[in-house]
N, C-alpha and C positions, 0 to 999 in steps of 0.2 A: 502658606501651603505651596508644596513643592509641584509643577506643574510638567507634567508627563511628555513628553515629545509622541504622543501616540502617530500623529501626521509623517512624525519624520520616518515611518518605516511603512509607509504608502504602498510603495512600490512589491517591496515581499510579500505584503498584503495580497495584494494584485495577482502575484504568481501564485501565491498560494492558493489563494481564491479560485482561478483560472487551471490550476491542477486537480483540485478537487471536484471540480464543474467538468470537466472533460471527461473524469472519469466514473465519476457519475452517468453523465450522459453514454461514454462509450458502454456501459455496463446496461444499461436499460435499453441501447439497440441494438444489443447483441444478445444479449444473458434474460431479457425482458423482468418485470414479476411473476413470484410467485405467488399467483392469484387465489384467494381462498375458497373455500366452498362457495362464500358467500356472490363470488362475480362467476365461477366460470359452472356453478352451480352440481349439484349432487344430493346424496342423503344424510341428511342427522339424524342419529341416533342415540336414542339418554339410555341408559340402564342404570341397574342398583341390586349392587352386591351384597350380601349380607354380611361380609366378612371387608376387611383389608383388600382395597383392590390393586392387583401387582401390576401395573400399564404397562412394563415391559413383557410379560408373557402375555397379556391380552394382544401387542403388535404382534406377537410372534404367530397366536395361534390364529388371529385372522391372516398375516399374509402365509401361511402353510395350507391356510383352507381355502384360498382362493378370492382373499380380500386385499388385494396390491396396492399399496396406497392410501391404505385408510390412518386417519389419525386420530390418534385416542389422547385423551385430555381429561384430569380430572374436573368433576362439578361441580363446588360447594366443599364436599366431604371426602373422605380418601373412599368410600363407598359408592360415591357418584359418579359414574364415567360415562362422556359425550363420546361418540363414536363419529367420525365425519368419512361419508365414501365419494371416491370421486363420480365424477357423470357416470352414468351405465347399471347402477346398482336401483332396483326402485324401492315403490314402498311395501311391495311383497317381500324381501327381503330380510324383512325383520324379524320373521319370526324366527327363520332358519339361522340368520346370526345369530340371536340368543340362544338357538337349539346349540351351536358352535360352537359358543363360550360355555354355557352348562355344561357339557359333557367333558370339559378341560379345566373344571374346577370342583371343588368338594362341596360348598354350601351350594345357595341359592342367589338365581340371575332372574332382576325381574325388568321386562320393560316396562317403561316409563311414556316415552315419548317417541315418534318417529314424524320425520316432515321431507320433505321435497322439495327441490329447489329447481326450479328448469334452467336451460342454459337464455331461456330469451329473458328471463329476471335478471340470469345475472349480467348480461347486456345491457340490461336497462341501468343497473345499478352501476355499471363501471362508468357509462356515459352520465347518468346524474351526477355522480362521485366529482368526475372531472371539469362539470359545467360550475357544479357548487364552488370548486377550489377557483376556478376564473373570475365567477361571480363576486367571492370574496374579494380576490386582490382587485377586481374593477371598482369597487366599492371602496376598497382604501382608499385608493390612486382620487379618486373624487372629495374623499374627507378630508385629507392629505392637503389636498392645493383646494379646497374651502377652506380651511382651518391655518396653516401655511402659508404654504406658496408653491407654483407648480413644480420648483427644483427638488424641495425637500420631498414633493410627491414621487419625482421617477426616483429619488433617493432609499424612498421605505418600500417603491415596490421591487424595486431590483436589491435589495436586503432579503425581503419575500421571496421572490421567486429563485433567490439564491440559498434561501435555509430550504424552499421546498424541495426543488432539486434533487441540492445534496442528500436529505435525506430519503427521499426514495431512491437516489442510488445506492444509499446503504444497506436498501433493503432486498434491492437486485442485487447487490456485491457477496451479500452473506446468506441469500437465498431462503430469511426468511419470507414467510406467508404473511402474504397482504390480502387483510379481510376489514370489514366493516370498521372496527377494533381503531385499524393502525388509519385508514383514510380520516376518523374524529378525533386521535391525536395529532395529523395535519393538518385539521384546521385550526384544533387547539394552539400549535405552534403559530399559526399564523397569524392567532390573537395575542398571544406571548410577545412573539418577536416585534410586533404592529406597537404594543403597549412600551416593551423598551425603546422603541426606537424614537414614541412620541417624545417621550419623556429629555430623552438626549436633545430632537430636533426642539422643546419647546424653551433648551438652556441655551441655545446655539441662538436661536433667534433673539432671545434675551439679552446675553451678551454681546450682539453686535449693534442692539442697538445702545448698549452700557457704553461698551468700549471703543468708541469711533476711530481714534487712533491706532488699534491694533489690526494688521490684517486678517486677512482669513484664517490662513492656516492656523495661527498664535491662538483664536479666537475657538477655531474650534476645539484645539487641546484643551485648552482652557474647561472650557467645555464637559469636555468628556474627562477631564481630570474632578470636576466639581459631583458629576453624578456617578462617577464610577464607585465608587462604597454603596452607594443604593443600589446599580446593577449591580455588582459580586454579593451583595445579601437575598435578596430579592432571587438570584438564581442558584447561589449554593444553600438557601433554603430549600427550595424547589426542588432541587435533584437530591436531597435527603429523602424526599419526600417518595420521588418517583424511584429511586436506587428501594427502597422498603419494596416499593409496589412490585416489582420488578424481580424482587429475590424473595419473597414472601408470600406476594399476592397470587401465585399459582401461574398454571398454563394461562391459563383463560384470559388472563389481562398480559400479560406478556408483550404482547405485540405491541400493545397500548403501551407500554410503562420505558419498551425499549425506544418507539417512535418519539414515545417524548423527551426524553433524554438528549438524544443524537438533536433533535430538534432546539430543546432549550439551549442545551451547548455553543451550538454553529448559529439559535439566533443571538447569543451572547454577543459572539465574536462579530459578527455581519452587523449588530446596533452597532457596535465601534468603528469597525473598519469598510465595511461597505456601503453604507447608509453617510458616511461623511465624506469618504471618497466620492463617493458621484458627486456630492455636491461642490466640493474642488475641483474634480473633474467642467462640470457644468459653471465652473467660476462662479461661486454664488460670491455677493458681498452685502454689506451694508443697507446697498442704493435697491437691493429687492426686498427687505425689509424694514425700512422706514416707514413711517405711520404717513400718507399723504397730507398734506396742509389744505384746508380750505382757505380760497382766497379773501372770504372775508374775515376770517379769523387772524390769516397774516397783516390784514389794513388795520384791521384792530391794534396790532401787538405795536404797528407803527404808531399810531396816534399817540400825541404824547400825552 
C-alpha cells in the first residue's frame, strides 16, 4: 500500500484552515445570522389551498398587501403552505391574511393552523441552542482524554469548533436562515465529525504503539492513509444521501440538508488535517501512548 504524505502539506492546511476561519468569523461580526422565526420570534401560519399552490404569487400578493418579509414555504404537499411573519404581526392576523390570499386566488384558502412565537422564547432558544453546542464539545473534550489522551482531546475539539465555525459562517456569508432545522444539523455535525475523527485517532494510537521505530509524522500518514477508504465511503455515502434531501426533500428541510453537507464536507477535511495537525503541533509521540508497566509485572518478566 502506497502511503500518502497527507503531513507533508501541513502547512497549506494551516493557511487554509486559517482563511476560512477568518472569514467566517469576519462574516458573523459584521453580516451576524439570519435568525429564523424560530429565535427572534413572529407568526406561523399553515393554510390549504384546494388547488396547485403558486409560492411565488402567494410572496407577491402578501408583500403588496402589507406583509413585508414574510416567508412562504411549501408543507407536505404542493397544496400546503406555511406562512411565517416576522415580529409585529399577531394572532389576530389570521384571519385577514387568509381573507388576502382568497380574494387573489380562484378556489379555496382554508386555515389550518396559526401560532405565536414571542421574541423572549426566541431568546431563550438562541441561548439554549448555544449552551447545548458548548455543552457538547465539553463533553467530547472529557471522552477524548478518558478514552485517549488529553492531546488527542484539544485535537478533536479544535477539529469541532473548527467544522462548527466554518459552517455557521457559511450561513452568515449566503444569508441563509438559521432556525431550529439548521442548529440539529450542528450538532449532528458535531457527531459526524467526533465519530470520524475517533476513528482516525483510535489508528494513530495503534500504530504507534506497532511502529516504535517510525516517527510521528510517518506514523500518522500512515494512519490516515489506512482509514482513508472508509472516510471517503462513509461520507460520499452520506452526502448522496443529504444532496437527495436537499434537491428533493422541499423548503422545509433545506436548511437541514444544506447544514449538513457544508458540515459533513469541512468535517471530512478537519478528521484529516486538523485533528492531526494539532497533535503534531502539541508533539504527540509514542512516550504518550504506551501502556504503563506495573512494577511487579516488570519483576516478574525478570525472573528467569
Amino acid at each position: 500500500m502506497k502511503i500518502i504524505n497527507f503531513m507533508g502539506q501541513r502547512k497549506l492546511a494551516v493557511i487554509f484552515s486559517t482563511l476560512l476561519l477568518v472569514a467566517a468569523i469576519a462574516s458573523l461580526a459584521t453580516r451576524q445570522l439570519n435568525w429564523g422565526l424560530d429565535f427572534t420570534g413572529g407568526t406561523l401560519v399553515e393554510v390549504h389551498y384546494s388547488e396547485t399552490a403558486d409560492l411565488n404569487a402567494i410572496r407577491g400578493t402578501l408583500e403588496t398587501g402589507g406583509y413585508a418579509g414574510a416567508i412562504v414555504v411549501s408543507f407536505g404537499t404542493d397544496q400546503d403552505v406555511m406562512i411565517r411573519l416576522p415580529q409585529g404581526h399577531g394572532d389576530e392576523e389570521g384571519a385577514a391574511l387568509v381573507s388576502l390570499l382568497q380574494d387573489n386566488f380562484d378556489g379555496s384558502v382554508e386555515l389550518r393552523r396559526i401560532e405565536f412565537v414571542g421574541p423572549q422564547v426566541g431568546d431563550e432558544l438562541r441561548e439554549q441552542g448555544g449552551l447545548a453546542m458548548l455543552m457538547a464539545l465539553g463533553l467530547v473534550m472529557l471522552y477524548i482524554a478518558f478514552r485517549f489522551q488529553f492531546k488527542f482531546a484539544v485535537g478533536a475539539v479544535a477539529a469541532l469548533v473548527h467544522d462548527v465555525i466554518i459552517t455557521l459562517g457559511f450561513f452568515s456569508i449566503v444569508g441563509m436562515e438559521f432556525d431550529l432545522t439548521v442548529l440539529a444539523a450542528l450538532l449532528a455535525v458535531i457527531g459526524y465529525s467526533l465519530n470520524d475523527t475517533i476513528v482516525v485517532s483510535d489508528r494513530i494510537r495503534e500504530n504507534f504503539r506497532k511502529l516504535r521505530r517510525s516517527d510521528s509524522v510517518e506514523v500518522i500518514n500512515i494512519s490516515l492513509t489506512e482509514t482513508l477508504s472508509r472516510t471517503l465511503v462513509t461520507s460520499l455515502t452520506t452526502l448522496l444521501v443529504l444532496v437527495a434531501l436537499a434537491v428533493f426533500g422541499g423548503e422545509m428541510i433545506n436548511g437541514f440538508a444544506i447544514a449538513l453537507i457544508v458540515g459533513v464536507g469541512i468535517g471530512t477535511y478537519s478528521s484529516i488535517y486538523v485533528a492531526a495537525n494539532v497533535l503534531l503541533m502539541m508533539k504527540v509521540s509514542k512516550d504518550d501512548l504506551m501502556i504503563p508497566v506495573r512494577e511487579g509485572a516488570e519483576q516478574e518478566d525478570l525472573t528467569p
